[in-house]
mmCIF file as Biopython writes it, N, C-alpha, C and O atoms, coordinates in Angstrom:
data_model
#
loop_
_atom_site.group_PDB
_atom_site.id
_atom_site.type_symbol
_atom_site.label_atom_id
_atom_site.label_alt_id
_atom_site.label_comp_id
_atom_site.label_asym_id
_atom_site.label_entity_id
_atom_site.label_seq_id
_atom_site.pdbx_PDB_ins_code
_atom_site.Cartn_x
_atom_site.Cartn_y
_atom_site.Cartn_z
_atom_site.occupancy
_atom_site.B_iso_or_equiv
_atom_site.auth_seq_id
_atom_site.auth_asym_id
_atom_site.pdbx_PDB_model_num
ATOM 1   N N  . UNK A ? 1  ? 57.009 -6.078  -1.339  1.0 0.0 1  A 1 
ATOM 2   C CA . UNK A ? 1  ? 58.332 -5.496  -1.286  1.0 0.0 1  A 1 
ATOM 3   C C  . UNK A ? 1  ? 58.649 -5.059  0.132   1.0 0.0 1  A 1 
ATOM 4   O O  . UNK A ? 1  ? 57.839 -4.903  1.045   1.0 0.0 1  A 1 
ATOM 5   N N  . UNK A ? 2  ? 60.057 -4.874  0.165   1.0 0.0 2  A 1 
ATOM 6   C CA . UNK A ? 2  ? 60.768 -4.557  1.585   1.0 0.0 2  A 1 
ATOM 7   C C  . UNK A ? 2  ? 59.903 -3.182  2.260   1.0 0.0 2  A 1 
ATOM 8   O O  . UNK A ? 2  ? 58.721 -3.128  1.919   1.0 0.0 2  A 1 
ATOM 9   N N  . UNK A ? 3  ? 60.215 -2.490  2.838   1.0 0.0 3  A 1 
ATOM 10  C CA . UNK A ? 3  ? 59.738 -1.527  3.357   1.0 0.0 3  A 1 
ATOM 11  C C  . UNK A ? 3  ? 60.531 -0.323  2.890   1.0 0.0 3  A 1 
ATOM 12  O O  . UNK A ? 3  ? 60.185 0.792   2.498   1.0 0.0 3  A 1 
ATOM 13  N N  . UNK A ? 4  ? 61.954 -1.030  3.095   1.0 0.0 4  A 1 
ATOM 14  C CA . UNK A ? 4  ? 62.926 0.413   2.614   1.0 0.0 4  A 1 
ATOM 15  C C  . UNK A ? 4  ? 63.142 -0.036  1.253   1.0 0.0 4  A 1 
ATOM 16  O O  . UNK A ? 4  ? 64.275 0.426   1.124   1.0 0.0 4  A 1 
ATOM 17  N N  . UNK A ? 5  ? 62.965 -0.440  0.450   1.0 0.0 5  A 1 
ATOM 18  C CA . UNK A ? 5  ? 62.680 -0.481  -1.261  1.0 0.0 5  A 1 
ATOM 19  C C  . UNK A ? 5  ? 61.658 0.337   -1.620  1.0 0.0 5  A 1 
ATOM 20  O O  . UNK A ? 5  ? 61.843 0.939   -2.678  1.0 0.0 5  A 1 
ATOM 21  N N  . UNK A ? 6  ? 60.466 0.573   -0.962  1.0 0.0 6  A 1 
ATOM 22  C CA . UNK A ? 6  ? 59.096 0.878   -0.819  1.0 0.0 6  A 1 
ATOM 23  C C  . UNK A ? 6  ? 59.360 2.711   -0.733  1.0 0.0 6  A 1 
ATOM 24  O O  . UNK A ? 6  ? 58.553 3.437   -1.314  1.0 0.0 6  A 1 
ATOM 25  N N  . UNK A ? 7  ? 60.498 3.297   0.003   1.0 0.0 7  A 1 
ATOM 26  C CA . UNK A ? 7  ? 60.309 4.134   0.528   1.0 0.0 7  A 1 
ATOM 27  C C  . UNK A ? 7  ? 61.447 5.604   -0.833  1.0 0.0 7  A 1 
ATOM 28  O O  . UNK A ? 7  ? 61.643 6.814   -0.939  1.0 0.0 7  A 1 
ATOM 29  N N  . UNK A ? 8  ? 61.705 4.689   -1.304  1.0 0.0 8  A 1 
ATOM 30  C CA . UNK A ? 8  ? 62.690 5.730   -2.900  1.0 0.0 8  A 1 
ATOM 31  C C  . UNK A ? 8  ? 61.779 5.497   -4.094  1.0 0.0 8  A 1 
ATOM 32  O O  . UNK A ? 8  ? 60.682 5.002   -3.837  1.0 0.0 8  A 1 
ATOM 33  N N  . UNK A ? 9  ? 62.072 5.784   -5.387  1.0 0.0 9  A 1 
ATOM 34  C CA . UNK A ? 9  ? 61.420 5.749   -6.427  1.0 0.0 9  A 1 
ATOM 35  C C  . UNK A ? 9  ? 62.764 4.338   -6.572  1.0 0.0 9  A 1 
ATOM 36  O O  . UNK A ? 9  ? 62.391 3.243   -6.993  1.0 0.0 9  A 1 
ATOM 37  N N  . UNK A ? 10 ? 63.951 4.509   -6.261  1.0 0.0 10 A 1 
ATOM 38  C CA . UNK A ? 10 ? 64.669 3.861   -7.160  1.0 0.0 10 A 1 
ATOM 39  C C  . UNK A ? 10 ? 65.085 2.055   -6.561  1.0 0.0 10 A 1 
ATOM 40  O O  . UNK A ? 10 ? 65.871 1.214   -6.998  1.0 0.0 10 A 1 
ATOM 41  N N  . UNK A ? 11 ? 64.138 2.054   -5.415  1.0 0.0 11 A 1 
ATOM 42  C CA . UNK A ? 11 ? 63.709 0.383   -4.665  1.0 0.0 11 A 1 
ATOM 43  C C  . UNK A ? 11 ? 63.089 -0.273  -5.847  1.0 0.0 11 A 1 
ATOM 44  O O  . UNK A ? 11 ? 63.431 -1.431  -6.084  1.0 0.0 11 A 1 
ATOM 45  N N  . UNK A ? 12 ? 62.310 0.253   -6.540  1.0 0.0 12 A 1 
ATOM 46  C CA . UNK A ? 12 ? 61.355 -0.833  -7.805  1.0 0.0 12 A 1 
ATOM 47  C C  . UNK A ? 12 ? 62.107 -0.376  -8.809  1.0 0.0 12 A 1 
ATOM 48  O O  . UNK A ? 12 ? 61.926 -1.144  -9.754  1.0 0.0 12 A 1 
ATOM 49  N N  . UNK A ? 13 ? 62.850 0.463   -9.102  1.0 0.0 13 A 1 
ATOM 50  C CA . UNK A ? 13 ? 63.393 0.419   -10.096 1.0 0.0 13 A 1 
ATOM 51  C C  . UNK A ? 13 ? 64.821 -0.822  -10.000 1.0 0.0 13 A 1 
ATOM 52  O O  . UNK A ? 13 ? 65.171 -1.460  -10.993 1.0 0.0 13 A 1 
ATOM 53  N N  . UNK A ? 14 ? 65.400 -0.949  -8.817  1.0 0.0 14 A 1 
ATOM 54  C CA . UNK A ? 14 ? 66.126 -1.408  -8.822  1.0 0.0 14 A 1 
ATOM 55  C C  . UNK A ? 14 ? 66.167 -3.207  -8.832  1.0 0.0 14 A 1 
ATOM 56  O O  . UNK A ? 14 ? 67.042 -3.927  -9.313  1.0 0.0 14 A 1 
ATOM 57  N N  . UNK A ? 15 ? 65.047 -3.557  -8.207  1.0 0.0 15 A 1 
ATOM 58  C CA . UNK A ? 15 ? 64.316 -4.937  -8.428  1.0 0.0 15 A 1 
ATOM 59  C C  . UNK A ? 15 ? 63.989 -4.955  -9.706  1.0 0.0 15 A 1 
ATOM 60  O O  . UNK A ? 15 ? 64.259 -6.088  -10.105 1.0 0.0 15 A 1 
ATOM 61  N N  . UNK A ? 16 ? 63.420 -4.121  -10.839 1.0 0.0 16 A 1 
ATOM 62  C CA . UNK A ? 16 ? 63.471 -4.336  -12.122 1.0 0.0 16 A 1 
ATOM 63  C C  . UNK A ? 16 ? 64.513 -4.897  -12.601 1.0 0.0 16 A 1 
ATOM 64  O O  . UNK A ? 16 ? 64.533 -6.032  -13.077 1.0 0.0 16 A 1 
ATOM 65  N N  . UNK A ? 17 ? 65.627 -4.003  -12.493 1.0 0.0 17 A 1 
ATOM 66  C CA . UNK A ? 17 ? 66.588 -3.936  -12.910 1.0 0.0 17 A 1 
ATOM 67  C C  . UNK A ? 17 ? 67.350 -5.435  -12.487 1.0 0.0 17 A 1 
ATOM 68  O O  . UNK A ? 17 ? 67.765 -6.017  -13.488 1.0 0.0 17 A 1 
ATOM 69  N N  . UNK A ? 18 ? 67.505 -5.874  -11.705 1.0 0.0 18 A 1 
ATOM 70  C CA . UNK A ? 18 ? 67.805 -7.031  -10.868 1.0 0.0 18 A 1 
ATOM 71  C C  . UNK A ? 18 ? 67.389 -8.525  -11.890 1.0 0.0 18 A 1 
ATOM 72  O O  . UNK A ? 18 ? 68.040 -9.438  -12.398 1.0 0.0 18 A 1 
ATOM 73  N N  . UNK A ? 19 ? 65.900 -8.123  -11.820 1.0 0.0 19 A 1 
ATOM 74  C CA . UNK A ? 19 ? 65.408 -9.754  -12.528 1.0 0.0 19 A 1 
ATOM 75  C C  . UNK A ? 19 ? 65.936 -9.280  -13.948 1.0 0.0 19 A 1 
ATOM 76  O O  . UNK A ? 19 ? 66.637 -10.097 -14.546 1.0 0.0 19 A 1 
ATOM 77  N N  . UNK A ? 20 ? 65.698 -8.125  -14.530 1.0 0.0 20 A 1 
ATOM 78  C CA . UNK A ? 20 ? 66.085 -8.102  -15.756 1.0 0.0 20 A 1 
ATOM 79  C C  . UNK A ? 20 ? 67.554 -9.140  -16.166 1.0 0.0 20 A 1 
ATOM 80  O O  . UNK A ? 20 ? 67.808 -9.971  -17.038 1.0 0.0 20 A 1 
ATOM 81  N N  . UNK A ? 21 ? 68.144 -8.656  -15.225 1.0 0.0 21 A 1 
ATOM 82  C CA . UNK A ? 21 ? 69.641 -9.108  -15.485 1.0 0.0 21 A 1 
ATOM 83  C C  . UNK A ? 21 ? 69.567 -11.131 -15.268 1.0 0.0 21 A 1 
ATOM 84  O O  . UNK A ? 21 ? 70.049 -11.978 -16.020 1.0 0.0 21 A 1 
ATOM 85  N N  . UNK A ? 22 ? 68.847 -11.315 -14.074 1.0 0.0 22 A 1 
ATOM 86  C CA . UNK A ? 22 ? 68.442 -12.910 -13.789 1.0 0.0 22 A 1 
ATOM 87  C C  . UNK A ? 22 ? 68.423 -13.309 -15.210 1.0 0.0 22 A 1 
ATOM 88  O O  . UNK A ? 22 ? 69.299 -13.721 -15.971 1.0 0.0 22 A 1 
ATOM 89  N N  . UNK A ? 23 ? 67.192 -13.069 -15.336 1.0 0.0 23 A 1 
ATOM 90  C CA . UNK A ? 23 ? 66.032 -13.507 -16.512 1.0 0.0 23 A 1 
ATOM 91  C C  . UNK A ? 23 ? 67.347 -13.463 -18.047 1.0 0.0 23 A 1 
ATOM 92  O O  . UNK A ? 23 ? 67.402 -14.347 -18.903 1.0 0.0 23 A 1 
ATOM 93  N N  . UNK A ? 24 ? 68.196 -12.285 -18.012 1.0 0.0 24 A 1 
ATOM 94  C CA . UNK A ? 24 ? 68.742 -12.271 -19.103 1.0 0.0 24 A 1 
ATOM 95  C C  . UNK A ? 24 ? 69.790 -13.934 -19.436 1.0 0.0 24 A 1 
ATOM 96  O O  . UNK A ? 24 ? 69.845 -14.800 -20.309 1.0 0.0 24 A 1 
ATOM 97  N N  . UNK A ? 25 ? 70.526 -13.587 -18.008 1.0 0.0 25 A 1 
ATOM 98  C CA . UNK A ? 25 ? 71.367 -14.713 -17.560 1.0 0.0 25 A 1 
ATOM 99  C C  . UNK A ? 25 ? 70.600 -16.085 -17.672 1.0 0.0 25 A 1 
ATOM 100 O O  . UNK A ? 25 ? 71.021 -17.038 -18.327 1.0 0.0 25 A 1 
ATOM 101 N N  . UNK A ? 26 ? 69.730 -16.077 -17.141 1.0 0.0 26 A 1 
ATOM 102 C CA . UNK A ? 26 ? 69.394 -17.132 -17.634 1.0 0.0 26 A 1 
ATOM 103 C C  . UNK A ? 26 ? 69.023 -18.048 -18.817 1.0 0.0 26 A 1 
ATOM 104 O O  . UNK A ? 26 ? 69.262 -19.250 -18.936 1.0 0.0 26 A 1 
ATOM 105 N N  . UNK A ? 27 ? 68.282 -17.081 -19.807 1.0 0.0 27 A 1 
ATOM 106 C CA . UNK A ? 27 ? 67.687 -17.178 -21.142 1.0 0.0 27 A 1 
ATOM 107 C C  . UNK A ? 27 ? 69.721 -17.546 -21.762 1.0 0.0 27 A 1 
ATOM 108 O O  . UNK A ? 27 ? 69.736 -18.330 -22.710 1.0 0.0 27 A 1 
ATOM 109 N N  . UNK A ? 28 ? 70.899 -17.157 -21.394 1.0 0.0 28 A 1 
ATOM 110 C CA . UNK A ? 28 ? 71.815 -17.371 -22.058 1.0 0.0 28 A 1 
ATOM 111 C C  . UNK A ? 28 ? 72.198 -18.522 -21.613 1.0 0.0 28 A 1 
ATOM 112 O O  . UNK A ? 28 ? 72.750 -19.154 -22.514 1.0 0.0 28 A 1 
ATOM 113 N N  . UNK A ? 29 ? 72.142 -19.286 -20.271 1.0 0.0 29 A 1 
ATOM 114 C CA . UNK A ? 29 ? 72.533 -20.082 -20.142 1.0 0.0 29 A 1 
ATOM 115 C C  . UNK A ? 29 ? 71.195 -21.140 -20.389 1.0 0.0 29 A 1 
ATOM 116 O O  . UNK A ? 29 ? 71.270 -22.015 -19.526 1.0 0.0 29 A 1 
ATOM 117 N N  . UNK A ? 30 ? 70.309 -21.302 -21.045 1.0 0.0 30 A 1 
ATOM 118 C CA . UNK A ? 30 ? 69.479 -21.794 -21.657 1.0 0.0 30 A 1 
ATOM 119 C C  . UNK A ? 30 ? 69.776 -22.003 -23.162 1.0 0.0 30 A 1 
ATOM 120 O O  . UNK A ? 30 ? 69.394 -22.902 -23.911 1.0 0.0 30 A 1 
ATOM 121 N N  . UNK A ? 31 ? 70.338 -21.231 -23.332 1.0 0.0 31 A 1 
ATOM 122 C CA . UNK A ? 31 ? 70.330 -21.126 -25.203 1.0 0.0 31 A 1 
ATOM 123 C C  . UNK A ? 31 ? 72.409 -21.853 -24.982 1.0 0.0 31 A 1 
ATOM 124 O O  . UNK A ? 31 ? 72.645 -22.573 -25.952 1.0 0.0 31 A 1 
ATOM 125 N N  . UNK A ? 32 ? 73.149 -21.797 -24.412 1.0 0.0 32 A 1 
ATOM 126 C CA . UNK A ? 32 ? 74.480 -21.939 -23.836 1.0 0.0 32 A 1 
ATOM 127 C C  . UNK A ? 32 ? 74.023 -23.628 -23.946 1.0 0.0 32 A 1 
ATOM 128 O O  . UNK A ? 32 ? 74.299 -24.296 -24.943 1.0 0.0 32 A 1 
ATOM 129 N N  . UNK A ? 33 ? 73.416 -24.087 -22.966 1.0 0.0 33 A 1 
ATOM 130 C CA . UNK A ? 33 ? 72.912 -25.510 -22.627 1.0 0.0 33 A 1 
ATOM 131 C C  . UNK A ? 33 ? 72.253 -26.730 -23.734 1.0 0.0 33 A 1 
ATOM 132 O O  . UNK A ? 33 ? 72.567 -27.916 -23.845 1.0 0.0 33 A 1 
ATOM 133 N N  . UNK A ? 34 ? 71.296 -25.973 -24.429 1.0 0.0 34 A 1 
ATOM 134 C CA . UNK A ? 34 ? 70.919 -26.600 -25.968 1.0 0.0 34 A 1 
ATOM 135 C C  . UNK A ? 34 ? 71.710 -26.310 -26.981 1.0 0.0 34 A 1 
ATOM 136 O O  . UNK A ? 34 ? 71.320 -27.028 -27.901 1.0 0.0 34 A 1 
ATOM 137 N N  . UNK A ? 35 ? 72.887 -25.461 -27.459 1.0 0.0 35 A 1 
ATOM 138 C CA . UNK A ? 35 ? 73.753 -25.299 -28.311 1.0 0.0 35 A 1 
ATOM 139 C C  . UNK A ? 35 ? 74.479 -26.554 -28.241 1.0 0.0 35 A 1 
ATOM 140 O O  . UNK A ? 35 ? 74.703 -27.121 -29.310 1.0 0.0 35 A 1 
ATOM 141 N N  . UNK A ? 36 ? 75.030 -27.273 -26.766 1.0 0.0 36 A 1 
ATOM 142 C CA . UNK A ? 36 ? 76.171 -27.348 -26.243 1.0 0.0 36 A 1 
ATOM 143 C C  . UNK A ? 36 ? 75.684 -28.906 -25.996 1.0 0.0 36 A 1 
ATOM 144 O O  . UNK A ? 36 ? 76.522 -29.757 -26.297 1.0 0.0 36 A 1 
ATOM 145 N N  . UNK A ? 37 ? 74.671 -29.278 -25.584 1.0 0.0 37 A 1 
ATOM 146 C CA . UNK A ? 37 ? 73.949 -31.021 -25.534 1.0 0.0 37 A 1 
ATOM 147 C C  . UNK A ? 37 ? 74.129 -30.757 -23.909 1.0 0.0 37 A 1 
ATOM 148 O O  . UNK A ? 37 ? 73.418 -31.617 -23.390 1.0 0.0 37 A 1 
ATOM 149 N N  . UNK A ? 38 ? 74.641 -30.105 -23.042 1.0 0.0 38 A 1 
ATOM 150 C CA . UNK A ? 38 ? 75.105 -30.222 -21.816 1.0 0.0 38 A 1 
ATOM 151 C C  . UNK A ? 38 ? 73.578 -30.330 -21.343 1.0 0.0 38 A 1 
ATOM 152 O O  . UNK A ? 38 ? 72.585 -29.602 -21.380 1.0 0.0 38 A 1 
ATOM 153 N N  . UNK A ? 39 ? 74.050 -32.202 -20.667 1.0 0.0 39 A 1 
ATOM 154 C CA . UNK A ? 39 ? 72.374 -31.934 -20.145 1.0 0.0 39 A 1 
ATOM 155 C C  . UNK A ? 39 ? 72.552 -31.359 -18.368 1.0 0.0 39 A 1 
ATOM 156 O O  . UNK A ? 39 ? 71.722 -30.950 -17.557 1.0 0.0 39 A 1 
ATOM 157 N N  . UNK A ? 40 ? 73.599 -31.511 -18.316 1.0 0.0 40 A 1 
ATOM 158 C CA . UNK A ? 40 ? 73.938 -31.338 -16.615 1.0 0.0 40 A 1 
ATOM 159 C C  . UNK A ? 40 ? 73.680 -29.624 -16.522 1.0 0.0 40 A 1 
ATOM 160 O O  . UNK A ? 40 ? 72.982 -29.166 -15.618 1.0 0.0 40 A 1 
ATOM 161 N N  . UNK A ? 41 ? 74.236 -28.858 -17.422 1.0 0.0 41 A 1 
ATOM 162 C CA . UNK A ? 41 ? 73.929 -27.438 -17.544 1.0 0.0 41 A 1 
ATOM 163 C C  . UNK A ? 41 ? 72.090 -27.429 -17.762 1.0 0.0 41 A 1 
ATOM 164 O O  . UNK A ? 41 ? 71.436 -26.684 -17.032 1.0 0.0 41 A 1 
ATOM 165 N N  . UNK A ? 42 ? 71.704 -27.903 -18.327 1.0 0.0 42 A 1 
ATOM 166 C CA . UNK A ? 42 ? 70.321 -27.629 -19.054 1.0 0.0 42 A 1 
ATOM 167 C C  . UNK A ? 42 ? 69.268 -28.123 -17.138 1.0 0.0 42 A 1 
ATOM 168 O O  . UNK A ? 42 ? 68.212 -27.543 -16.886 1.0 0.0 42 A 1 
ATOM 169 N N  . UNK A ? 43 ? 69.653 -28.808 -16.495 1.0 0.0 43 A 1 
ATOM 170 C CA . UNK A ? 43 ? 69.314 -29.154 -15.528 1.0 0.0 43 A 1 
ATOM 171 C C  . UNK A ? 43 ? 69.787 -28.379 -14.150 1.0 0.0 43 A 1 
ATOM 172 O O  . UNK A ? 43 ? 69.035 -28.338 -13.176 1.0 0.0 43 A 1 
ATOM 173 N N  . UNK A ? 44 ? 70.981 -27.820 -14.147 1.0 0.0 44 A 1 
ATOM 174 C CA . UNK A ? 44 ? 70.724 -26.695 -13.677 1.0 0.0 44 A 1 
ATOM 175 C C  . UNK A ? 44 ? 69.766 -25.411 -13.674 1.0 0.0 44 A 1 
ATOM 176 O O  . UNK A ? 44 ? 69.188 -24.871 -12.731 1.0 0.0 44 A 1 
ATOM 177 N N  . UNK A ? 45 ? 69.788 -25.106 -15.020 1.0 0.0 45 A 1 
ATOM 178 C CA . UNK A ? 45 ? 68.970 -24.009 -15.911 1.0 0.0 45 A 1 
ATOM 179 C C  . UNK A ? 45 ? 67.558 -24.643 -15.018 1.0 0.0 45 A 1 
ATOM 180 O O  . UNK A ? 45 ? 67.027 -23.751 -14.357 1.0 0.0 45 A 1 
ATOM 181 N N  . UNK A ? 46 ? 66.985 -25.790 -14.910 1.0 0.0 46 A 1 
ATOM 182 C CA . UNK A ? 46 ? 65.712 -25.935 -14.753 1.0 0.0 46 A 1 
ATOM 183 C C  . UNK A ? 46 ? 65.535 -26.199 -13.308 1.0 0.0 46 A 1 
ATOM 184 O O  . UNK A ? 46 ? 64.401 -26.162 -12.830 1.0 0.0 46 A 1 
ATOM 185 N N  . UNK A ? 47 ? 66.549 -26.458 -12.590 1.0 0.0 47 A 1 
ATOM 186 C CA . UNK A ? 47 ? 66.187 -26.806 -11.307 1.0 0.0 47 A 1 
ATOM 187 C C  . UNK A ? 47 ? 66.790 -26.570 -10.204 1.0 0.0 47 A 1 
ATOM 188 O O  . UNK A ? 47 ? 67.021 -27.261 -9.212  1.0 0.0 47 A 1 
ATOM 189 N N  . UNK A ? 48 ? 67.169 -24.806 -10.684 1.0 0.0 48 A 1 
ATOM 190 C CA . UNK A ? 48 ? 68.136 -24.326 -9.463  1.0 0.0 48 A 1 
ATOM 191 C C  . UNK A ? 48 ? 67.067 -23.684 -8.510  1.0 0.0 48 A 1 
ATOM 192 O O  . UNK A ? 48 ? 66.096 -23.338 -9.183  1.0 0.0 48 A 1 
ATOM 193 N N  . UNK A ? 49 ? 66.909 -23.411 -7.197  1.0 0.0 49 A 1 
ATOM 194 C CA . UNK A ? 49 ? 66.108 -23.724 -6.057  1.0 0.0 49 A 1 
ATOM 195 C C  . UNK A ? 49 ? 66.267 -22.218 -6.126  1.0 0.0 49 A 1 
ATOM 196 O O  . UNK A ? 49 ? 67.090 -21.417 -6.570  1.0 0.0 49 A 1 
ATOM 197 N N  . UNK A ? 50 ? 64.828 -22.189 -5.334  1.0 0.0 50 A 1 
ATOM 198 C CA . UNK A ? 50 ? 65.211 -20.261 -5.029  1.0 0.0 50 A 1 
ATOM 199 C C  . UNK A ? 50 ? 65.963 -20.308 -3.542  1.0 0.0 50 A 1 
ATOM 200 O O  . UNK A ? 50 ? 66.180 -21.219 -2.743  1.0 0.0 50 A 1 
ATOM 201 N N  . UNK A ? 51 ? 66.294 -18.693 -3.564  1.0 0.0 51 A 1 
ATOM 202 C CA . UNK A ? 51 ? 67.317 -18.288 -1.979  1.0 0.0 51 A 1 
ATOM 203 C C  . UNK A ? 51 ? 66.440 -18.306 -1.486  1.0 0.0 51 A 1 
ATOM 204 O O  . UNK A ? 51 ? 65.289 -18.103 -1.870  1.0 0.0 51 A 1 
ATOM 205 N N  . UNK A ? 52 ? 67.046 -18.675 -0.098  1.0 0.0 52 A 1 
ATOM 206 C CA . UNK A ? 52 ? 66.324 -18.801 1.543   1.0 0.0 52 A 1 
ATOM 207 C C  . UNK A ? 52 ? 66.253 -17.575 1.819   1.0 0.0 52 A 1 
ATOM 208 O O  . UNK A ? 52 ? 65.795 -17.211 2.902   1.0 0.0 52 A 1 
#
């Protein structure tokens, strides 16, 4: 972790909080993608690149 994340209680809380929301978003546009046949969505879902 950053240094100034490192330095509050609420830096790791807030990276929790962060993927929580990813992870949520994602699991919907996963379940969004197989409802839907969209394979172009479902291939996003699997092969979006991490940030630089």
């Amino acid at each position: 972790m950053d240094a100034a994340l490192e330095s509050s209680a609420e830096g790791p809380r807030t990276l929790w909080v962060s993927l929580t929301v990813l992870g949520l978003t994602a699991a919907a546009q996963a379940v969004i993608a197989v409802l839907s046949g969209a394979a172009a969505l479902a291939g996003d879902t699997c092969t979006t690149p991490p940030p630089r």
